[in-house]
N, CA, C and O atoms as CSV, one atom per row, in Angstrom:
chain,resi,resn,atom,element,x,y,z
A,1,UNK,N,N,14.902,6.126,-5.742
A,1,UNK,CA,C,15.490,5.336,-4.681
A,1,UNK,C,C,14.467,5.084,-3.569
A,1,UNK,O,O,14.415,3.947,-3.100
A,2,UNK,N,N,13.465,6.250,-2.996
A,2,UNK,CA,C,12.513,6.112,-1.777
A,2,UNK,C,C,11.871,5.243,-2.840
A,2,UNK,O,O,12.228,4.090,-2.599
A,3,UNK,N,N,11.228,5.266,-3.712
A,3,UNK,CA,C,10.538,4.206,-4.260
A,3,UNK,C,C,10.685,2.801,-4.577
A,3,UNK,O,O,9.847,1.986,-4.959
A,4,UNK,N,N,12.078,2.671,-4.311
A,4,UNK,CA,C,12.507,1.279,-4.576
A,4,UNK,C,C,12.314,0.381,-2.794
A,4,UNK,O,O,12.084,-0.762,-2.400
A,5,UNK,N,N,12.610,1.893,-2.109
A,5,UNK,CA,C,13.000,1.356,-0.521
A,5,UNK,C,C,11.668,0.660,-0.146
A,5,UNK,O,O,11.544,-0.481,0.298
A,6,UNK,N,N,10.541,1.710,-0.449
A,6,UNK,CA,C,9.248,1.615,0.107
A,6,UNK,C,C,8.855,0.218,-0.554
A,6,UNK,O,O,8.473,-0.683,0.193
A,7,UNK,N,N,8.947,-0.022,-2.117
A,7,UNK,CA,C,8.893,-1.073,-2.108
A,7,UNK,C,C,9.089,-2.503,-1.824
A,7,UNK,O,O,8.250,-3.371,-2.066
A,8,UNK,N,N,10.647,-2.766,-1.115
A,8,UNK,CA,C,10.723,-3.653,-0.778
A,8,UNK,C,C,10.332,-3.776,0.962
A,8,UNK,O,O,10.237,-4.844,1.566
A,9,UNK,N,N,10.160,-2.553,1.498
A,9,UNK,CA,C,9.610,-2.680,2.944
A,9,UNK,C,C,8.311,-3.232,2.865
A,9,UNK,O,O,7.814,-3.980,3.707
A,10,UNK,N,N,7.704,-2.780,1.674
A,10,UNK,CA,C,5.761,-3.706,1.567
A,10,UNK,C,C,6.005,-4.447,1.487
A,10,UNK,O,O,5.501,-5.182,2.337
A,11,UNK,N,N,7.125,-5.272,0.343
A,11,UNK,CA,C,7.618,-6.674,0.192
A,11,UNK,C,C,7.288,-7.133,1.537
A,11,UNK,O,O,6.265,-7.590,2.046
A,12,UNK,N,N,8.712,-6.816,2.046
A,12,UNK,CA,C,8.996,-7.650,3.320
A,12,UNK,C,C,8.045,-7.576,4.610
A,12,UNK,O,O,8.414,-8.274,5.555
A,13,UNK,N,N,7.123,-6.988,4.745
A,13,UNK,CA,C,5.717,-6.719,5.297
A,13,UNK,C,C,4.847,-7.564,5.086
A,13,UNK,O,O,4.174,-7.950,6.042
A,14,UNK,N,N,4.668,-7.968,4.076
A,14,UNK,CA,C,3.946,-8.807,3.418
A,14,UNK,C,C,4.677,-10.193,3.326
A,14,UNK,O,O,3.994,-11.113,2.873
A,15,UNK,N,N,5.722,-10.418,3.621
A,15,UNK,CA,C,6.392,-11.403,3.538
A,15,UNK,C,C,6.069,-12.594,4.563
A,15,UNK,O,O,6.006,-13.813,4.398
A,16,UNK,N,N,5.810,-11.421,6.172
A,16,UNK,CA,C,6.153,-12.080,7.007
A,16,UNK,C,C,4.978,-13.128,7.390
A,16,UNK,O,O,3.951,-13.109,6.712
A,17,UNK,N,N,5.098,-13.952,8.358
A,17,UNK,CA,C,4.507,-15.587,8.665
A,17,UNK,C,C,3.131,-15.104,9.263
A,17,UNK,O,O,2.972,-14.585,10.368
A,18,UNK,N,N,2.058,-15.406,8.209
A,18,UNK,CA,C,0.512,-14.849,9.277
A,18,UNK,C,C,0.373,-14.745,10.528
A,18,UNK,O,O,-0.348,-13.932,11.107
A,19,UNK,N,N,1.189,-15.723,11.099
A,19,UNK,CA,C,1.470,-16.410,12.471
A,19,UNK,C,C,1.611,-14.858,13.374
A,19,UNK,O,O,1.058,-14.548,14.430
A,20,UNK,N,N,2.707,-13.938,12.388
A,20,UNK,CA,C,3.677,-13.325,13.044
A,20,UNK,C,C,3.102,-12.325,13.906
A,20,UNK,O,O,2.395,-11.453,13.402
A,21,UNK,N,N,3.365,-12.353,15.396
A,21,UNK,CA,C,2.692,-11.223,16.253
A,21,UNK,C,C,2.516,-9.957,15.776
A,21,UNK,O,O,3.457,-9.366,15.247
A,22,UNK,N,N,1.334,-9.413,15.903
A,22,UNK,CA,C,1.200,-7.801,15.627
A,22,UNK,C,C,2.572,-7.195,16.204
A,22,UNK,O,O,3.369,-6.643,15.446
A,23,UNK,N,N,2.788,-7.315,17.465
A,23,UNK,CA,C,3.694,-6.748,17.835
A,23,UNK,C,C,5.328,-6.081,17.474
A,23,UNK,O,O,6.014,-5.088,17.714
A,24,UNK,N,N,5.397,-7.794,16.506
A,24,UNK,CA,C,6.656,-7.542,14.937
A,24,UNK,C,C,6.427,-6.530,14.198
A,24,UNK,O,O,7.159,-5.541,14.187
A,25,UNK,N,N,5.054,-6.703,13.272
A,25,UNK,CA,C,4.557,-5.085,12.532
A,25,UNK,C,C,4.392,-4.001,13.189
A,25,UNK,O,O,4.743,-2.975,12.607
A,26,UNK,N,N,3.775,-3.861,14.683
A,26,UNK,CA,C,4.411,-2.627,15.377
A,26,UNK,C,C,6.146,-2.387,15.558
A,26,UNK,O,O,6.677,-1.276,15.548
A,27,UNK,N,N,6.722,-3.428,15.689
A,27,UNK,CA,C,8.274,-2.983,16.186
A,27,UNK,C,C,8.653,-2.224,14.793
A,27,UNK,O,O,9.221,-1.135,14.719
A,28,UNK,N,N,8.289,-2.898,13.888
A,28,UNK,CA,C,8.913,-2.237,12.538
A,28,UNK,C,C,8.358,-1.308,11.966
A,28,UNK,O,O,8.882,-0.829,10.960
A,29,UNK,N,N,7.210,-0.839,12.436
A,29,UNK,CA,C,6.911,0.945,12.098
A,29,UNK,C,C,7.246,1.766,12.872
A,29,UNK,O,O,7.646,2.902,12.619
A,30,UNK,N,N,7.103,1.233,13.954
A,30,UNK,CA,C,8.472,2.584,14.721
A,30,UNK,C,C,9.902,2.284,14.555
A,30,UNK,O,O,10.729,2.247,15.465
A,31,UNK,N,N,10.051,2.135,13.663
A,31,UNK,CA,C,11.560,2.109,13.242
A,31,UNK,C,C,11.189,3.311,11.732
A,31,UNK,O,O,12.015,4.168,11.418
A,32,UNK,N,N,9.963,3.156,11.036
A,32,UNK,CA,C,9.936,4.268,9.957
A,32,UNK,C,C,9.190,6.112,10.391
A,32,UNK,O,O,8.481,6.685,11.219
A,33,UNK,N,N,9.957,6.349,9.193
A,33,UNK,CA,C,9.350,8.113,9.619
A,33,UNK,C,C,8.140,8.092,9.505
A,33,UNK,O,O,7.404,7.359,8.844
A,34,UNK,N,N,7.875,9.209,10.401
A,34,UNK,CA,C,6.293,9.138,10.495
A,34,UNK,C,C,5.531,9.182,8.985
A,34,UNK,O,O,4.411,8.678,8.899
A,35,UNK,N,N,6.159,9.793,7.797
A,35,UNK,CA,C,4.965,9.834,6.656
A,35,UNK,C,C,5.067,8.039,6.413
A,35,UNK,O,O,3.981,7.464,6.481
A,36,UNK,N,N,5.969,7.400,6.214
A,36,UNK,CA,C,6.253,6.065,5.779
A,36,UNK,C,C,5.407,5.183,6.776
A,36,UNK,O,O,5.128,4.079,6.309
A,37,UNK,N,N,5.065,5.366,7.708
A,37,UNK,CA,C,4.457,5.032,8.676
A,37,UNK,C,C,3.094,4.667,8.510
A,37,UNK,O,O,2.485,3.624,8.749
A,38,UNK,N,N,2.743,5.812,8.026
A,38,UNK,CA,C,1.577,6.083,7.474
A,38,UNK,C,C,0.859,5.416,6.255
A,38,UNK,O,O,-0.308,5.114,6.005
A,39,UNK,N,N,2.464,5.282,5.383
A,39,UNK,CA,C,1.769,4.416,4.249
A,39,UNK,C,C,1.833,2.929,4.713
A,39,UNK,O,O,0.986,2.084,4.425
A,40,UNK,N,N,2.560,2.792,5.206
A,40,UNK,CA,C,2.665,1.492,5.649
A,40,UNK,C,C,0.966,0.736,5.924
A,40,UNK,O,O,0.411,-0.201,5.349
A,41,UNK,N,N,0.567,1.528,6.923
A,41,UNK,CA,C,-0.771,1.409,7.738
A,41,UNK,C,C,-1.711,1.266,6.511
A,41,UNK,O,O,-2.014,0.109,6.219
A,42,UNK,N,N,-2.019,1.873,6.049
A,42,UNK,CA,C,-2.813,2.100,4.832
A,42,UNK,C,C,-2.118,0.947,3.573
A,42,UNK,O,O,-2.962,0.424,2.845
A,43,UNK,N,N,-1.308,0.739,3.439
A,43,UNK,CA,C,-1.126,-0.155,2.255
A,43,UNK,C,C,-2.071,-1.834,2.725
A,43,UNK,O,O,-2.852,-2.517,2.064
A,44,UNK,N,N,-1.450,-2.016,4.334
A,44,UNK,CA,C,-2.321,-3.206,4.796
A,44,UNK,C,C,-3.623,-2.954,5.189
A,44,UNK,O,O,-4.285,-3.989,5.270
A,45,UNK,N,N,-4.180,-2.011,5.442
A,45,UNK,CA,C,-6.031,-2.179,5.845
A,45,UNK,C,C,-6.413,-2.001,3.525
A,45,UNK,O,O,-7.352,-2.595,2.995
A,46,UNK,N,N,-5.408,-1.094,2.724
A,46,UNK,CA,C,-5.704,-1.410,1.917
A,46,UNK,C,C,-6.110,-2.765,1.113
A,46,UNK,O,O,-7.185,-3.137,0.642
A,47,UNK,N,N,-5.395,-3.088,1.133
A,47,UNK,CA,C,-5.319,-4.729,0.579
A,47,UNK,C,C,-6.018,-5.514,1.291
A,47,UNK,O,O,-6.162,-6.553,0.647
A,48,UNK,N,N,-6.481,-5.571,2.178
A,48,UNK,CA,C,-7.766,-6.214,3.279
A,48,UNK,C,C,-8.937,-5.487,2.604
A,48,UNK,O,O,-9.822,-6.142,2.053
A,49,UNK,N,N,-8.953,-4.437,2.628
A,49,UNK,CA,C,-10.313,-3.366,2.044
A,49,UNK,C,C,-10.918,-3.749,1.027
A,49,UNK,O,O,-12.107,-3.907,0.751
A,50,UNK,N,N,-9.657,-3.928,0.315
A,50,UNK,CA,C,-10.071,-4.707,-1.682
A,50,UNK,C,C,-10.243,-5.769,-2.041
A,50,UNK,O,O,-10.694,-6.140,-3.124
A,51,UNK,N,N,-9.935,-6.308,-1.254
A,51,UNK,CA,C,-9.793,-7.878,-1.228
A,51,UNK,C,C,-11.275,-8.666,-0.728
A,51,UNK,O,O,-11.828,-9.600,-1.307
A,52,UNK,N,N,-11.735,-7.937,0.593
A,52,UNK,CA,C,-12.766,-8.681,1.086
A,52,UNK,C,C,-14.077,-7.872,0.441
A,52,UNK,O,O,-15.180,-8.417,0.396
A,53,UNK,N,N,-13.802,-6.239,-0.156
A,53,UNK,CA,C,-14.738,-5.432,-0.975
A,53,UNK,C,C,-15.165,-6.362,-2.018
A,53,UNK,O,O,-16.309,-6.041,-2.341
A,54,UNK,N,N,-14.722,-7.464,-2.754
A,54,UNK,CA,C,-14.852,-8.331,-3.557
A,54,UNK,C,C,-14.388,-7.965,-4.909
A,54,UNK,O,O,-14.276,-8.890,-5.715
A,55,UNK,N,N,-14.056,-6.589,-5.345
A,55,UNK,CA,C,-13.340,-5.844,-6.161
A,55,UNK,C,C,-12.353,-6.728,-7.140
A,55,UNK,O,O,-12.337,-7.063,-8.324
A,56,UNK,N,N,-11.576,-6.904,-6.021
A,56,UNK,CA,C,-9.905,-7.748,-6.461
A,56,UNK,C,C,-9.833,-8.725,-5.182
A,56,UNK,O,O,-9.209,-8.601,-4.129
A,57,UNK,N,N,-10.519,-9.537,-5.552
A,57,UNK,CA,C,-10.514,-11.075,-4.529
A,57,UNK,C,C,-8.767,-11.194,-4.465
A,57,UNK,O,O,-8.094,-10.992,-3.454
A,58,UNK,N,N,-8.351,-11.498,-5.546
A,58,UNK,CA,C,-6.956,-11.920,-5.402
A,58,UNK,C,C,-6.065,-10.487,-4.772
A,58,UNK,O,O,-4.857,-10.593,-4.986
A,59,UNK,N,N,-6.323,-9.663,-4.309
A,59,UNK,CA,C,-5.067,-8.481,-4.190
A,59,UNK,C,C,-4.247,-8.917,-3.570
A,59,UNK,O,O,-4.654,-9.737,-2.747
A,60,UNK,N,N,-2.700,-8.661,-3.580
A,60,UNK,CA,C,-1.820,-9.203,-2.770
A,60,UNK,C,C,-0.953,-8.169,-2.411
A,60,UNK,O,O,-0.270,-8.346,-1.403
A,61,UNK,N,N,-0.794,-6.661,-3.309
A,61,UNK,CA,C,0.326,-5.750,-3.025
A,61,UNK,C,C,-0.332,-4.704,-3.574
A,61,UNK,O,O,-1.189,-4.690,-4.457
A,62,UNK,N,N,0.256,-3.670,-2.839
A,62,UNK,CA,C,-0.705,-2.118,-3.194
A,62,UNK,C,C,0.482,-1.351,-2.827
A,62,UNK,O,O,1.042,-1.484,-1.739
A,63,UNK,N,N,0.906,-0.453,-3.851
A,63,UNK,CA,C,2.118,0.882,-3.823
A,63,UNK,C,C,1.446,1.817,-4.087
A,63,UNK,O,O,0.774,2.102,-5.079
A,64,UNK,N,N,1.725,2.515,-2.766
A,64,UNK,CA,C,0.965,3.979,-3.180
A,64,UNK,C,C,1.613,5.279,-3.483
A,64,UNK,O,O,1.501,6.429,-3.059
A,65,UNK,N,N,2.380,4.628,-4.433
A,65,UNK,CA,C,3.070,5.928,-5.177
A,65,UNK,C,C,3.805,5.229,-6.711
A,65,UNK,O,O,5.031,5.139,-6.788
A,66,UNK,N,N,2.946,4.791,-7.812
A,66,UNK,CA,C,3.681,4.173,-8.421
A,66,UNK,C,C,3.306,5.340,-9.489
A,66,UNK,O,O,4.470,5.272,-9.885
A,67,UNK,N,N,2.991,5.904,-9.951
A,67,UNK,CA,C,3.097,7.392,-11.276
A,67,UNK,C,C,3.255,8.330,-10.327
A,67,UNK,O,O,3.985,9.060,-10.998
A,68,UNK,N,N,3.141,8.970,-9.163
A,68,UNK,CA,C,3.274,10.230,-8.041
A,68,UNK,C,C,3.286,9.917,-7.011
A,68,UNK,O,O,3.113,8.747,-6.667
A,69,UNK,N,N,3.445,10.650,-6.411
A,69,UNK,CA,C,3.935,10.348,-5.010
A,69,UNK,C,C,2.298,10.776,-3.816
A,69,UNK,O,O,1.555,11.736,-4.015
A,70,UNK,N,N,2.150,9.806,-2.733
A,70,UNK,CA,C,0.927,9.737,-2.044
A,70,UNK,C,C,1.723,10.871,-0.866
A,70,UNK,O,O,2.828,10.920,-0.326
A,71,UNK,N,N,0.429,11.727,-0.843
A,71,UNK,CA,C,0.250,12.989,0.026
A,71,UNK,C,C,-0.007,12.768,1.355
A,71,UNK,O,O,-1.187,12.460,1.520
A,72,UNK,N,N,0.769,12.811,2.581
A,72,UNK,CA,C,0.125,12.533,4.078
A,72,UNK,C,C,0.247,13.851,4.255
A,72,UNK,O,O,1.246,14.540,4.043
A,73,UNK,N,N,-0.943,14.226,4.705
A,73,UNK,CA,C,-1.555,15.515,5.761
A,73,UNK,C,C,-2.222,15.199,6.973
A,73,UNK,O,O,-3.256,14.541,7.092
A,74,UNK,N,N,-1.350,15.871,8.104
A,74,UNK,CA,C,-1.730,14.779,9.127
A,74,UNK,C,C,-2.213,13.580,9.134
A,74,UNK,O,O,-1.754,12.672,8.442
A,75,UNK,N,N,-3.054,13.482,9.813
A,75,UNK,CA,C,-4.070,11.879,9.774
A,75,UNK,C,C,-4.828,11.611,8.234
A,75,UNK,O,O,-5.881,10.977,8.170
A,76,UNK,N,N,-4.307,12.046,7.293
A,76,UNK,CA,C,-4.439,11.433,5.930
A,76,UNK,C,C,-3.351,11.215,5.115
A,76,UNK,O,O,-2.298,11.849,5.037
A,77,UNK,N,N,-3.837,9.972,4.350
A,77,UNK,CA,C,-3.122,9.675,2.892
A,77,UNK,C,C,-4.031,9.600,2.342
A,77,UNK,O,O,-5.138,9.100,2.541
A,78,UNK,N,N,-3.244,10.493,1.054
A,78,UNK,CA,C,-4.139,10.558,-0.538
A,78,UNK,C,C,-3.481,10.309,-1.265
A,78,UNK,O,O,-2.409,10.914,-1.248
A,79,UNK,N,N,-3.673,9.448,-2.162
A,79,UNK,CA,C,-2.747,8.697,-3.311
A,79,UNK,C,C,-3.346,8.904,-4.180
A,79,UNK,O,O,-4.505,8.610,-3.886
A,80,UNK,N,N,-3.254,9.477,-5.764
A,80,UNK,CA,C,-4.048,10.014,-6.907
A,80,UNK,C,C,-3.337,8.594,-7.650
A,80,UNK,O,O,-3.999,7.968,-8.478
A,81,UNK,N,N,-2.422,8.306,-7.403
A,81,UNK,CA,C,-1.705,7.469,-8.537
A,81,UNK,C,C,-0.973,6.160,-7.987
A,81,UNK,O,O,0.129,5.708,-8.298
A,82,UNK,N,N,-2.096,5.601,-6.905
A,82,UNK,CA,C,-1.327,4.443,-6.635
A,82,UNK,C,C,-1.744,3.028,-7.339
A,82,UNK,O,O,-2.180,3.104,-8.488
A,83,UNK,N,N,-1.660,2.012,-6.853
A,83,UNK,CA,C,-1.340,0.798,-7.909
A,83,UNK,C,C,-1.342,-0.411,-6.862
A,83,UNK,O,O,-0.598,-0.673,-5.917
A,84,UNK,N,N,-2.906,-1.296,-7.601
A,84,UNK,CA,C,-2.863,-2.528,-6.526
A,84,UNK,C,C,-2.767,-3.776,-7.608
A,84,UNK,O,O,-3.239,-3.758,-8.744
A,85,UNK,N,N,-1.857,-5.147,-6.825
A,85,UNK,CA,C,-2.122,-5.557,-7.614
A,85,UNK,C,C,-3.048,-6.918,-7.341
A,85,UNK,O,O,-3.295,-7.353,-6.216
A,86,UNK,N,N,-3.500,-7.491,-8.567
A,86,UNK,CA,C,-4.131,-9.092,-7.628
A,86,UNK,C,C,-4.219,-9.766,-9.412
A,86,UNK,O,O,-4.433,-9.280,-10.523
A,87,UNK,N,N,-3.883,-11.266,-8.797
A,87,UNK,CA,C,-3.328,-12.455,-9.510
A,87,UNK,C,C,-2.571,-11.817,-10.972
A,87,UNK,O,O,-2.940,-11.898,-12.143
A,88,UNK,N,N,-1.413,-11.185,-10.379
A,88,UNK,CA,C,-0.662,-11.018,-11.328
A,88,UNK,C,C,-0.578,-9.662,-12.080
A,88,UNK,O,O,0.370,-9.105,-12.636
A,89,UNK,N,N,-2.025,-9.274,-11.898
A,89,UNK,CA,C,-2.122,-8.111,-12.391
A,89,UNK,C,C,-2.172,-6.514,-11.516
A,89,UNK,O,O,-2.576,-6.248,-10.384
A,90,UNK,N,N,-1.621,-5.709,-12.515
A,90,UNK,CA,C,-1.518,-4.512,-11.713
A,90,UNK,C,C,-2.571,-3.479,-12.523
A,90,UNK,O,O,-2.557,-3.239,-13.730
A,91,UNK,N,N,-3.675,-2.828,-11.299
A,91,UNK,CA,C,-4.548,-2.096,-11.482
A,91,UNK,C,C,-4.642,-0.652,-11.138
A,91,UNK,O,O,-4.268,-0.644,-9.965
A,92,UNK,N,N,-4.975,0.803,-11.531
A,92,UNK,CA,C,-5.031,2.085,-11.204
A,92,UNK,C,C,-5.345,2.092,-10.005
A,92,UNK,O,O,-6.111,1.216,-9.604
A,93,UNK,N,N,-4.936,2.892,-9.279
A,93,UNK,CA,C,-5.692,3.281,-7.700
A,93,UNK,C,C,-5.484,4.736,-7.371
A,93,UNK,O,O,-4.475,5.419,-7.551
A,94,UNK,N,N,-6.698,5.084,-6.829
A,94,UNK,CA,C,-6.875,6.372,-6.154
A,94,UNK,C,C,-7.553,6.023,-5.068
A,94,UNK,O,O,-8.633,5.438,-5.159
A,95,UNK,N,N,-6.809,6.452,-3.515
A,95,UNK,CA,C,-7.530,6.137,-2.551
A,95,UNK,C,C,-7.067,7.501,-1.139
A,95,UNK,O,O,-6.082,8.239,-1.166
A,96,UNK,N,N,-7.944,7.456,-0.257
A,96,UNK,CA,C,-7.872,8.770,0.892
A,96,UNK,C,C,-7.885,7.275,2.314
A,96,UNK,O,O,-8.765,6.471,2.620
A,97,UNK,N,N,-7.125,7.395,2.598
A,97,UNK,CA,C,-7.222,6.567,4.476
A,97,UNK,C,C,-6.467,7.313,5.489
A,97,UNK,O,O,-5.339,7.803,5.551
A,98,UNK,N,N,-7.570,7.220,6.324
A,98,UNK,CA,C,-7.507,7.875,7.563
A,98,UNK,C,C,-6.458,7.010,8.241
A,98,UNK,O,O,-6.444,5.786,8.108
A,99,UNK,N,N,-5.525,7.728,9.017
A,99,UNK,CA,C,-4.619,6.740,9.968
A,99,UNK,C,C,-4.894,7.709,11.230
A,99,UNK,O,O,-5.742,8.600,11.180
A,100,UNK,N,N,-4.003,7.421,12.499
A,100,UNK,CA,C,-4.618,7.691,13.650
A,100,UNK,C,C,-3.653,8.071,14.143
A,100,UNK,O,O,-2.663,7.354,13.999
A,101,UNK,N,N,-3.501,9.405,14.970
A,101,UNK,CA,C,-2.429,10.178,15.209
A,101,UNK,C,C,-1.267,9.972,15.656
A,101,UNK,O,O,-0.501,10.909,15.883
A,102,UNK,N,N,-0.886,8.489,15.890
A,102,UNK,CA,C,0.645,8.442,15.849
A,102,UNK,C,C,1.120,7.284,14.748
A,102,UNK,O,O,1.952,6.378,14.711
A,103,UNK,N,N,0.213,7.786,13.970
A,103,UNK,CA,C,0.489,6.918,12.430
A,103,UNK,C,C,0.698,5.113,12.519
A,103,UNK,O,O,1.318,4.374,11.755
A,104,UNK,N,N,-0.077,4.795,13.752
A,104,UNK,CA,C,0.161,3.059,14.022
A,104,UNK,C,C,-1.000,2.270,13.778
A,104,UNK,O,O,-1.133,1.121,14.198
A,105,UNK,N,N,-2.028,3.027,12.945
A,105,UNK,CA,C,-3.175,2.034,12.859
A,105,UNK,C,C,-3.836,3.150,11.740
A,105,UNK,O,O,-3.998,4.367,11.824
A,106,UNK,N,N,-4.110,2.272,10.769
A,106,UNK,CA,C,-4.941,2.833,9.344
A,106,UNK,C,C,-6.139,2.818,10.299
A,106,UNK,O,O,-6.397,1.810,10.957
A,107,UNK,N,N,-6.840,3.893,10.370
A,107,UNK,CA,C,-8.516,4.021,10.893
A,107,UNK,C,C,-9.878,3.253,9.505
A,107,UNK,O,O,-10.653,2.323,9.726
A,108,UNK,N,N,-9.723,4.137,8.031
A,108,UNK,CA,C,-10.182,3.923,7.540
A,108,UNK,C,C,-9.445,4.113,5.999
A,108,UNK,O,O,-8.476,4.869,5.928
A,109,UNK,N,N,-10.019,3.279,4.548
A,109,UNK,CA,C,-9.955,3.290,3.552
A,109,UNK,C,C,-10.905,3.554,2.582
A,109,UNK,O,O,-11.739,2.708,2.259
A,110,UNK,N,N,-10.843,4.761,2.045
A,110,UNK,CA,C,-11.544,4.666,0.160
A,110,UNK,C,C,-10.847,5.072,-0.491
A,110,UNK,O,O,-9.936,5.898,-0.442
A,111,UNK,N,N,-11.584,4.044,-1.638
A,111,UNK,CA,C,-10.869,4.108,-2.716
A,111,UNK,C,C,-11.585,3.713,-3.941
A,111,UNK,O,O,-12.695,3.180,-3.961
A,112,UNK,N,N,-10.800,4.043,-5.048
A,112,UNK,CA,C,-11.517,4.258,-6.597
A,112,UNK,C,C,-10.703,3.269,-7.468
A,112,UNK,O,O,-9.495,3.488,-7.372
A,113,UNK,N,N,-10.994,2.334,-8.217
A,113,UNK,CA,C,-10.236,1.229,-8.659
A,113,UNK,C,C,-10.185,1.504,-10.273
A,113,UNK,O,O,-11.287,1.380,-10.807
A,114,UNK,N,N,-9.354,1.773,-10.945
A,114,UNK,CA,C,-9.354,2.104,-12.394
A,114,UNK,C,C,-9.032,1.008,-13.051
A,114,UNK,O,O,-9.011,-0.016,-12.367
A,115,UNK,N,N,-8.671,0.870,-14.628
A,115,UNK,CA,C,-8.498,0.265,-15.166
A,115,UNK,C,C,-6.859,-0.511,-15.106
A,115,UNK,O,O,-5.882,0.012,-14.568
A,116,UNK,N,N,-6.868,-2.181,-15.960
A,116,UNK,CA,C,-5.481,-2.387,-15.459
A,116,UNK,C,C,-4.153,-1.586,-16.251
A,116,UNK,O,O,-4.179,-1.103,-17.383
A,117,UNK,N,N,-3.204,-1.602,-15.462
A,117,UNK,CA,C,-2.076,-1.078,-15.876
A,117,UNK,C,C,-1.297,-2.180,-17.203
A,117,UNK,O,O,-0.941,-3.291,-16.810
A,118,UNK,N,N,-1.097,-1.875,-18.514
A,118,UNK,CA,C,-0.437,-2.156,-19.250
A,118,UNK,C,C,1.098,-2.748,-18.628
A,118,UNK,O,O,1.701,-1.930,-17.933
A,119,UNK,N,N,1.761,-4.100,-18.829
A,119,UNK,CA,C,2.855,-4.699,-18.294
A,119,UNK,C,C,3.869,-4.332,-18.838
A,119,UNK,O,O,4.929,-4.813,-18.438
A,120,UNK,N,N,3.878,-2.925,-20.415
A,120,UNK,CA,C,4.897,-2.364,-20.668
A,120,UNK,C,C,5.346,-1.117,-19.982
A,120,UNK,O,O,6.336,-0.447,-20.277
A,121,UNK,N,N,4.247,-0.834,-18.761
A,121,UNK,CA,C,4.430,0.244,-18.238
A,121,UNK,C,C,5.088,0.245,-16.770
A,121,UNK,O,O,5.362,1.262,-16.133
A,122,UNK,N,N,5.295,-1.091,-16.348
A,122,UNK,CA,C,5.588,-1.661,-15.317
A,122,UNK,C,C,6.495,-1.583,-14.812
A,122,UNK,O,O,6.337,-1.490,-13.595
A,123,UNK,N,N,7.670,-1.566,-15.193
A,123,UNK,CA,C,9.137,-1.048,-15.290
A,123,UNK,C,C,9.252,0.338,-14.511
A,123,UNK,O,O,9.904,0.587,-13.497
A,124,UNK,N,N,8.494,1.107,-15.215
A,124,UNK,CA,C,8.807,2.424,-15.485
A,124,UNK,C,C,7.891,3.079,-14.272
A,124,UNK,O,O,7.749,4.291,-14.104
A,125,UNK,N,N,7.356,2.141,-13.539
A,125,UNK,CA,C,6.655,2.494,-12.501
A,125,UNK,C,C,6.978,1.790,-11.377
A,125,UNK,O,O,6.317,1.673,-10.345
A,126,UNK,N,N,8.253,1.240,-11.707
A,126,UNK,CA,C,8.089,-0.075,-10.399
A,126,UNK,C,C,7.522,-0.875,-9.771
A,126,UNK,O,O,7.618,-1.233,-8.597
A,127,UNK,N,N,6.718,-1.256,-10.834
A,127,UNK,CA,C,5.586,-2.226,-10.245
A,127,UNK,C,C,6.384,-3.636,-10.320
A,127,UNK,O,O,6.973,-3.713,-11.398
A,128,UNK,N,N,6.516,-4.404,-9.766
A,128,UNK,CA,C,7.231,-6.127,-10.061
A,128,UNK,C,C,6.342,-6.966,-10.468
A,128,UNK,O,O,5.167,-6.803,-10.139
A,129,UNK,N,N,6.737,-8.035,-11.268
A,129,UNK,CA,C,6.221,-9.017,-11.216
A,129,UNK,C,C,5.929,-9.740,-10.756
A,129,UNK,O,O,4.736,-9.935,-10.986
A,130,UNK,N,N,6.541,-10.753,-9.789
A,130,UNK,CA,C,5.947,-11.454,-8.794
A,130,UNK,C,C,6.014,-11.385,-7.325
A,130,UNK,O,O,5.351,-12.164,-6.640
């Protein structure tokens, strides 16, 4: 169920109008608990990270908990088993980002890009299609 939630909060994160004031994406992380907070921060400097790294030009969505669940210890997330995707496809991820002590700004991202995820496995990980 947290996995379905988290997912559609990246959705709708990602949804919103480029236009849209920072201030909107701040109102709506202090509305989440501080670990969710956290991923939040890190899912978007993620997908900026990979994207302009030249890695996955196309990335558009990154879950960082799609085979296990991503670890916040204080000012870190560690995700052994998260999952980015770009033009369609969904790829392995292992990544550590620093966020900043009241969990409102990803500081920094690394990360390790594995091979792509099989689309029969997709389901079963909650990854979506489009």
């Amino acid at each position: 169920m947290r996995k379905r939630a988290l997912a559609c909060l990246s959705l709708v994160l990602w949804l919103l109008p480029v236009s849209a004031p920072a201030a909107t994406f701040e109102q709506m992380l202090l509305k989440l608990d501080f670990e969710e907070r956290a991923d939040q921060v890190c899912v978007k400097l993620g997908v900026d990270t990979i994207r302009r790294g030249g890695h996955l030009p196309g990335a558009d969505r990154l879950m960082t908990s799609a085979s296990g669940r991503a670890i916040v210890e204080k000012d870190l997330v560690v995700a052994k088993h998260a999952a980015v995707r770009a033009k369609s496809l969904w790829y392995e991820l292992k990544f550590k980002c620093e966020v900043s002590a009241d969990h409102m700004k990803a500081l920094s991202f690394k990360y390790e890009l594995g091979p792509e995820i099989p689309r029969s496995e997709w389901q079963d990980l909650g990854l979506w299609q489009h």
